[in-house]
Structure formats: structure tokens, C-alpha cells
N, C-alpha and C positions, 0 to 999 in steps of 0.2 A: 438879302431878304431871306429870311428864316422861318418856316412854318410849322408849327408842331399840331398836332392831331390828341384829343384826348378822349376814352371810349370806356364808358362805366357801365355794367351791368348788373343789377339786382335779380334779387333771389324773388322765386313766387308769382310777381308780372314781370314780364317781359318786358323792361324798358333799354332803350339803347340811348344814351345819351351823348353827344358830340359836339363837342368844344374845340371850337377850331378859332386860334390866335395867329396872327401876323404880326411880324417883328421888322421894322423895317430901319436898319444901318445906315446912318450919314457918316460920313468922311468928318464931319466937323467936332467940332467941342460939345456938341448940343448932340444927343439921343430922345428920336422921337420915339415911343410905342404904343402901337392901336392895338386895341386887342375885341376883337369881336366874337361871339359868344352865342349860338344858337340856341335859340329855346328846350326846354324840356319837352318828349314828347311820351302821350300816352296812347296805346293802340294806334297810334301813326297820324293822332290827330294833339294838338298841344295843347297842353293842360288850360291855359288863359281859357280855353273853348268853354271850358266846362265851370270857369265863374258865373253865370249867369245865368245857371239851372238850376230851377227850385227843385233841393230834395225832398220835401214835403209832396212836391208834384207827382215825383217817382215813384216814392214808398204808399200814395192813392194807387196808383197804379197797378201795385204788387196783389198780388191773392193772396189768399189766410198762409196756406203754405207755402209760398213763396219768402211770406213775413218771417215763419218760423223758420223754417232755411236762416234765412240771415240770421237771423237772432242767436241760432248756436253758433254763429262761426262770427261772429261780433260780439266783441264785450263792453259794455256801454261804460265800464269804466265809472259806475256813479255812486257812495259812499252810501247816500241813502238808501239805494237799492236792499230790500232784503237780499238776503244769501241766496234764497230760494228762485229768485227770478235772474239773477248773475248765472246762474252755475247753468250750463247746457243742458245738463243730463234732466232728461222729460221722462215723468212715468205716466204712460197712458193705462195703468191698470186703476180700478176701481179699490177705495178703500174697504177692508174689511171687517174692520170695526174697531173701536178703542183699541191702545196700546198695553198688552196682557204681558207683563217683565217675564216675569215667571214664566211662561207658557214659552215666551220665545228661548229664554234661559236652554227649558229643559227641551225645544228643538234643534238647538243649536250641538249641549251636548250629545243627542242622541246621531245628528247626525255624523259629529266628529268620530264617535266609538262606530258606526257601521261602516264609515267609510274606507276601504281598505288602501293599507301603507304602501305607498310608491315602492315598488322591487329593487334592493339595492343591485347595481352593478358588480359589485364583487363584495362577497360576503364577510360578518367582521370576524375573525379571529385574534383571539388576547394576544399581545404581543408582538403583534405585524402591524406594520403600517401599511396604509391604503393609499394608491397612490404615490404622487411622487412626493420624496422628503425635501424640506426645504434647507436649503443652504443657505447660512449667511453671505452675504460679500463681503471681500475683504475691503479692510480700513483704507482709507483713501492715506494717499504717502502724504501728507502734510501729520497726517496723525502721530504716524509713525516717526516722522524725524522729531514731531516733539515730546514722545515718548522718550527719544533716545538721550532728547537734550536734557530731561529732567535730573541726570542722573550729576549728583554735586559731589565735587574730589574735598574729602575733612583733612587728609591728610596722612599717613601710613599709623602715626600714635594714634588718632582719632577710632579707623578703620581697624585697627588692630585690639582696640577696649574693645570696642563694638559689635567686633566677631565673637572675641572669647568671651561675651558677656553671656550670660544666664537667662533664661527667662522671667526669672523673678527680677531679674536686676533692667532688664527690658524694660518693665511693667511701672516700676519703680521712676524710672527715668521716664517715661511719659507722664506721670502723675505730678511729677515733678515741673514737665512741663506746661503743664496744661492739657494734655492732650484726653479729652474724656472720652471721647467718641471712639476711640481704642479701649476700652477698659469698661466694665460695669461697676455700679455703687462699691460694693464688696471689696472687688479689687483697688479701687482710689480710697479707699477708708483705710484698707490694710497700710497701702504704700505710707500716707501719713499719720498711720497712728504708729508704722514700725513692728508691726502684728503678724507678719508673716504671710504671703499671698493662701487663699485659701487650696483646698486640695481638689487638683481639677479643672480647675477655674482657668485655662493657658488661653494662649491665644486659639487653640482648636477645640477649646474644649465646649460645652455645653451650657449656657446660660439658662440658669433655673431662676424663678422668685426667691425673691428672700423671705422667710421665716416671718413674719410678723411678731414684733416683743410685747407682752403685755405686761403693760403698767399698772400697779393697786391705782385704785383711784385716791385721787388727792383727799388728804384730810379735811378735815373742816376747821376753818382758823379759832384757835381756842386761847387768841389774845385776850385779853380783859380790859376791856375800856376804862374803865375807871382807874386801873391800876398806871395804864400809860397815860390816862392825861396827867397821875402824881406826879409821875415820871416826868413828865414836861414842864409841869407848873416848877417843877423844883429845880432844872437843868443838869439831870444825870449829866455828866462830860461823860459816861459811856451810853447812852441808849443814844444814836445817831440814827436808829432807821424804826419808822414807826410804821406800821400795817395791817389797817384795817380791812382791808378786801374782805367781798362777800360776808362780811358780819350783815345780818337782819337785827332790826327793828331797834337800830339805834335815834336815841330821844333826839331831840333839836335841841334839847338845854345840855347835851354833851356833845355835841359838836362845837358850842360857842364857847362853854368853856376849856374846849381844845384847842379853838383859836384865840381867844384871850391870850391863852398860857403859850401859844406861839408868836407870841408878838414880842416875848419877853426874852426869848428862848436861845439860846449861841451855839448849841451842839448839835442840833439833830438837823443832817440833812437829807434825808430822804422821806416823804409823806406819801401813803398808798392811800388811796381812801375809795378802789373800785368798787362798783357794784354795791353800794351801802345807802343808795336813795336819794342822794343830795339832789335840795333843790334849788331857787335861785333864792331863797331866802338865807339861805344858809352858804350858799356859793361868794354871798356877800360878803358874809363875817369872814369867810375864806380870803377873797379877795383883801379886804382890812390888813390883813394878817402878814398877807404878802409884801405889802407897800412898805412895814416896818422889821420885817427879815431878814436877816445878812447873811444867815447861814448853809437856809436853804438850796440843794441843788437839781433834785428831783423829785415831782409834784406829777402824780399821778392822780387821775378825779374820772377817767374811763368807766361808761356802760353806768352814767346814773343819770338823772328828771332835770337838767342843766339844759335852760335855752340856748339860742343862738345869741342872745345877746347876753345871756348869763358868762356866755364862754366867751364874749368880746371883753365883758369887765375883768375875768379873771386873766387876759392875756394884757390889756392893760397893767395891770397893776404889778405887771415884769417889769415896768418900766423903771421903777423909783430907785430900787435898790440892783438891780440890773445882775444880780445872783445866780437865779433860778437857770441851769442848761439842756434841763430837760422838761418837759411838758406834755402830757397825752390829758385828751379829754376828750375823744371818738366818743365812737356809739353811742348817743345819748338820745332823747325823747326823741329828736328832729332827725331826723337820717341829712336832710338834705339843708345848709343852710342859706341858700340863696348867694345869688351875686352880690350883692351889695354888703353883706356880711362877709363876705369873703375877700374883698376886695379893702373891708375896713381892717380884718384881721393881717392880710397883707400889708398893708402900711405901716400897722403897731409893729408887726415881726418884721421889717425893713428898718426900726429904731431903736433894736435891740441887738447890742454888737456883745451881747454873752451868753444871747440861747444858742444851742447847737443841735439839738432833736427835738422836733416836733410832732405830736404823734396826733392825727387830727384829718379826718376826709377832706379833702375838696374835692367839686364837681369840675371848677373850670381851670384848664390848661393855663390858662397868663397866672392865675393865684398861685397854682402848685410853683410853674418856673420861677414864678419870681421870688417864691419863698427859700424852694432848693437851691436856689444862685447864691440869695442869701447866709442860708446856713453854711452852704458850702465855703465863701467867703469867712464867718466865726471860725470855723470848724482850722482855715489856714493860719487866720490871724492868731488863734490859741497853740496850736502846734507853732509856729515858728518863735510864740512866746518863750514854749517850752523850750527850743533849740537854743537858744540867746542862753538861758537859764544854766542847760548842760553845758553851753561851749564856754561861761562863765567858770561853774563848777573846775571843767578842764584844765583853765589855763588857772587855777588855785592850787590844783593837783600836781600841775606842771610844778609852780613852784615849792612844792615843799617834797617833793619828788618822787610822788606816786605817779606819774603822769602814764604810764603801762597799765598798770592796776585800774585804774579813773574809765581810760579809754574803751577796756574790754568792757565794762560795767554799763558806763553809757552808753556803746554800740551794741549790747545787746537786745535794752531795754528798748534803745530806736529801733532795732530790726525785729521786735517782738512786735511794737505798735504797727511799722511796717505791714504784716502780714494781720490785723486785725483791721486793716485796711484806713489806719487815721494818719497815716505818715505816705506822702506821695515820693514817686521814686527824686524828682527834685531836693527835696529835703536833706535825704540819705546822700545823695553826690554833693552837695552843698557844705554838710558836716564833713564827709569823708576827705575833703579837698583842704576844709580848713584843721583838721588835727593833721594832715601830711605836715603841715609849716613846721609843727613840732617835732 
């Protein structure tokens, strides 16, 4: 038989509470245990006593101030309460009348200026510290061992460029890297324009603003409308880029006969037509225009009076001749064009396997992804077009035996795209792998 004893004390009243258990051991397979368990008690009498006194009875009983006694050292704990009757703190003084800002403002600073400054303990002098300095503590050794681990063996060639390097050629090789947060604008323009770091500029040196360049302001476009719809209507095989931007106060019977004359048209592929007022009446004759175009490759119509459904017809009508790989038609009348426009413009651009830039707000996240997923999808399918194209070329060059001359030509032109960011490093291993065979 086993007895344990348990003895809890609280803070504030006095209570002693004792829990006393009996365990009692059989010999057999079977463990019986009782456990018995003394009441709570309070002031040496048990709490159960005090279920069946009315508190109502007691707090009759109380006097005014005996009430307010309790009341500050109890909090009713009740959400309704105002603040005012919650809070303990009593003023038994008498108001003195309306609340005067001003008045108490200029009591408050007057008395802050008369009252005189706490005498410091020891007086300040520049230069000294007062008091005791503080020390940091040192790093806890876990830090340290991984400080010491960071340090990477290149190799004694590696370790030995490295040393005898320069500091322009340091700087060079981070920019190279990636590494910008080592270097400011300056210094990363020099490295890749080949410009020479500027004077000063080191790793200790002083980071100033850059200069600000000012630009003339842009001209003012002094195309001639009339002169390039001849142009069109007639199909120069050299006028290929037509640009209306920011022309004012062009009629509606020249714009239809600019899209007439593009319906006909084999050369020109690029059409600016920014800031020039188009509406959806004329967005139409556009759109027409489009449907029977084959030459067209970029169609700009940005910052003119084109609804939200104006600019569904005009994305439509990518569809028929499937040409058209670029597209901008922002900023227009409607800033915002709604879900359900967005989600129509999404679908038409998910059926278009030859746009590759779209220049166009959207508000909601699934439209943007699902278009960018999209483009980016063209954007693969047209570069490895191009690959097929060169590694064709190649193996032509192979045999009539430029095949040396072919490869440097084509690997440039990849590694130029490369860094304009249209060729992924995939592509590049891909070609690289297949001219080894050669």
C-alpha cells in the first residue's frame, strides 16, 4: 500500500489544499486503485458551504463605502461598461468648467519651462563617456566554426588569377557575374560597355549620384499622312514601317482609306498608330484589315478612345491570318477592363500560337498567368523553330565545307539572342551538343 500526499498553495488567499490518494497492490493479475480526494477548502470552511448564499444578500448588506471599496479592487469585466465606470481611478473633485485647449496647452507649457531639470550625477563633457561603456559579447562558437567553414579551396591557378588581379578586373568579374550589390550603376555599365571603371569609384571609394543627362525633347512626328497612305495603297517593297504616333486631328475618311490600302498591302510590317484618337468605329475598319493581312508583325494602337470590347474585336481578328507577334493597346478610354473581358481576351490569346508580346493591363492574376504561360509557350515553340532552321543550315555548310565558318556565324547569332534574353540556356546546350557530332 502506497500513499502520496499532494499540497497546492496559491498566491493572494490563503488556501491549502490536500489531496490525499491511496494505492492499494494485489499479488494478482488484476490492480485495483482508489483514490480519494478531499474537498477544497476556503478560510477553513469548504467551498460547497458557500453555494447557497445569496450574493445579492451580501452586497444589501454592504454600506456606500464599503460598495466602492469593492468596486475598485473588482473589475466587472463587462464590454458594455463605459471606460469611465471600469477604470478605478475616482475624482472626488468638483468640475471647473468647460474644457478650455488652449488655456490648458499654455499651463501645461509654462509649467514644463519653470520646472527645474533633474541635477545630473556627473556632468557632460564632449568626448567622455558617462558611465559604463558597453561591450559587445563575443559570437557564440557555433558562429565561428561557420565562419571558418565558408572559406572554398578554387584551386592554386584559380587562387593565384585572383590574387594578382586588379581591381578593375575584380569589378569586371562581378558584373560578369551577376553580382550587383557589390558595385553601383556606373560601375556595372562600364564593366559591360568596356568603358573603363570610372576614377575613384573602388571598392573604398565614395558613392556619389550620378549626373542626370538631359535629353532635347522629342520632336514632333512630321510624317504626312497622305503621302503614306500612297505609299501603302501602291506597296512600296521598301516602306515596311508606318508611324503615326501622336499625329492630332486625323480625319476618319484617312484612316479607312489606310485600312482599305492595308488589306491589299505585302510589305509593311510594322503599323504605330499611338495617341491619334481611334475610336471603335474606326478600330473596326482596323480590325477588317487585319483578318486579310499576311504581312503584318507589329500593331501598335496604345493611349487612344478603344473600348474594352473594341480591343476584344481587334485581338480577335489575330486569329484568321495568325501573323500579327506583337500587339500593345494599353492605356485607353477604360483603365480597368472587367473580368469577364479579360478572361474573353484570355481565351482568344490561348488560340494564338504566333503572338509572342502583348502589351495590354490586366487587373486579375489567372488572366496575366494564363497569358504569360502562353506567350512564353510561342515564344519556345518560335526559337526552336529557329534552331531546326540554323542546325539545317549547318549540316548544308557541313557539306560543301564551310562547316568552321557556318558554326562560328550561327553560335554567335545564338549567343547574341541568348543574352537579349529569347534563347534559354537549354537551347544553347542542345545546339552545342548537336554540332560536337560534326
Amino acid at each position: 500500500m502506497a500513499e502520496t500526499v499532494e499540497e497546492t498553495y496559491e498566491t493572494e488567499v490563503r488556501r491549502k489544499v490536500i489531496r490525499r490518494s491511496i494505492k492499494i497492490e494485489e499479488t494478482s493479475s488484476t490492480t485495483k486503485t482508489t483514490t480519494m480526494t478531499t474537498p477544497a477548502k476556503l478560510y477553513g470552511r469548504d467551498l460547497s458551504e458557500y453555494d447557497e448564499i445569496d450574493v445579492d444578500e451580501l452586497l444589501n448588506k454592504l454600506s456606500a463605502e464599503e460598495i466602492n471599496i469593492l468596486a475598485k479592487e473588482v473589475d466587472p469585466d463587462d464590454t458594455f461598461l463605459p471606460p469611465s465606470q471600469r477604470c478605478s481611478y475616482d475624482c472626488e473633485k468638483e468640475a471647473t468648467g468647460p474644457l478650455n485647449r488652449k488655456q490648458l496647452i499654455d499651463h501645461i507649457n509654462k509649467q514644463a519651462i519653470e520646472e527645474p531639470d533633474k541635477p545630473e550625477l556627473k556632468p557632460y563633457v564632449a568626448g567622455t563617456v558617462r558611465g559604463k561603456k558597453w561591450i559587445p559579447p563575443p559570437p557564440p562558437v557555433k558562429e565561428q566554426e561557420a565562419e571558418e567553414q565558408i572559406a572554398v579551396d578554387l584551386g592554386d591557378e584559380y587562387e593565384q588569377a585572383l590574387s594578382l588581379a586588379t581591381q578593375e578586373e575584380i569589378i569586371d568579374l562581378a558584373a560578369i557575374l551577376g553580382f550587383h550589390s557589390m558595385m553601383n550603376q556606373d560601375q556595372y555599365h562600364a564593366s559591360l560597355l568596356n568603358k573603363g571603371q570610372p576614377i575613384g569609384l573602388g571598392w573604398d571609394g565614395i558613392t556619389k549620384a550620378s549626373k542626370q543627362k538631359i535629353y532635347p525633347m522629342e520632336p514632333p512626328n512630321m510624317t504626312d499622312p497622305d503621302e503614306t497612305i500612297k505609299k501603302v495603297q501602291d506597296d512600296d517593297p521598301k516602306y515596311i514601317d508606318l508611324n503615326w504616333n501622336n499625329i492630332k486631328n486625323i480625319s476618319d475618311e484617312k484612316f479607312e482609306s489606310l485600312f482599305e490600302a492595308l488589306e491589299n498591302n505585302t510589305h509593311l510590317e510594322t503599323l504605330s498608330l499611338a495617341n491619334v484618337g481611334l475610336t471603335d468605329k474606326v478600330a473596326d475598319k482596323l480590325a477588317q484589315a487585319l483578318e486579310k493581312n499576311n504581312t503584318l508583325r507589329v500593331v501598335n494602337v496604345e493611349t487612344n478612345l478603344i473600348t474594352p470590347s473594341g480591343i476584344v474585336r481587334l485581338i480577335k481578328s489575330l486569329l484568321k491570318t495568325k501573323s500579327v507577334e506583337e500587339f500593345r493597346a494599353s492605356n485607353q478610354r477604360s483603365q480597368v477592363l472587367g473580368n469577364k473581358i479579360e478572361m474573353e481576351i484570355t481565351q482568344l490569346i490561348e488560340k494564338n500560337t504566333t503572338l509572342l508580346r502583348l502589351g495590354l493591363h490586366l487587373e486579375y492574376n489567372d488572366a496575366r498567368h494564363r497569358i504569360a504561360s502562353h506567350l512564353q509557350r510561342n515564344i519556345d515553340t518560335s526559337i526552336y523553330l529557329v534552331l531546326l532552321m540554323s542546325a539545317h543550315c549547318f549540316e548544308n555548310a557541313v557539306c560543301l565545307g564551310w562547316g568552321r565558318p557556318a558554326h562560328s556565324v550561327l553560335w554567335s547569332r545564338l549567343r547574341r539572342r541568348r543574352r537579349m534574353g529569347q534563347l534559354s540556356r537549354n537551347y544553347m546546350v542542345g545546339y552545342h551538343s548537336y554540332v560536337a557530332r560534326f
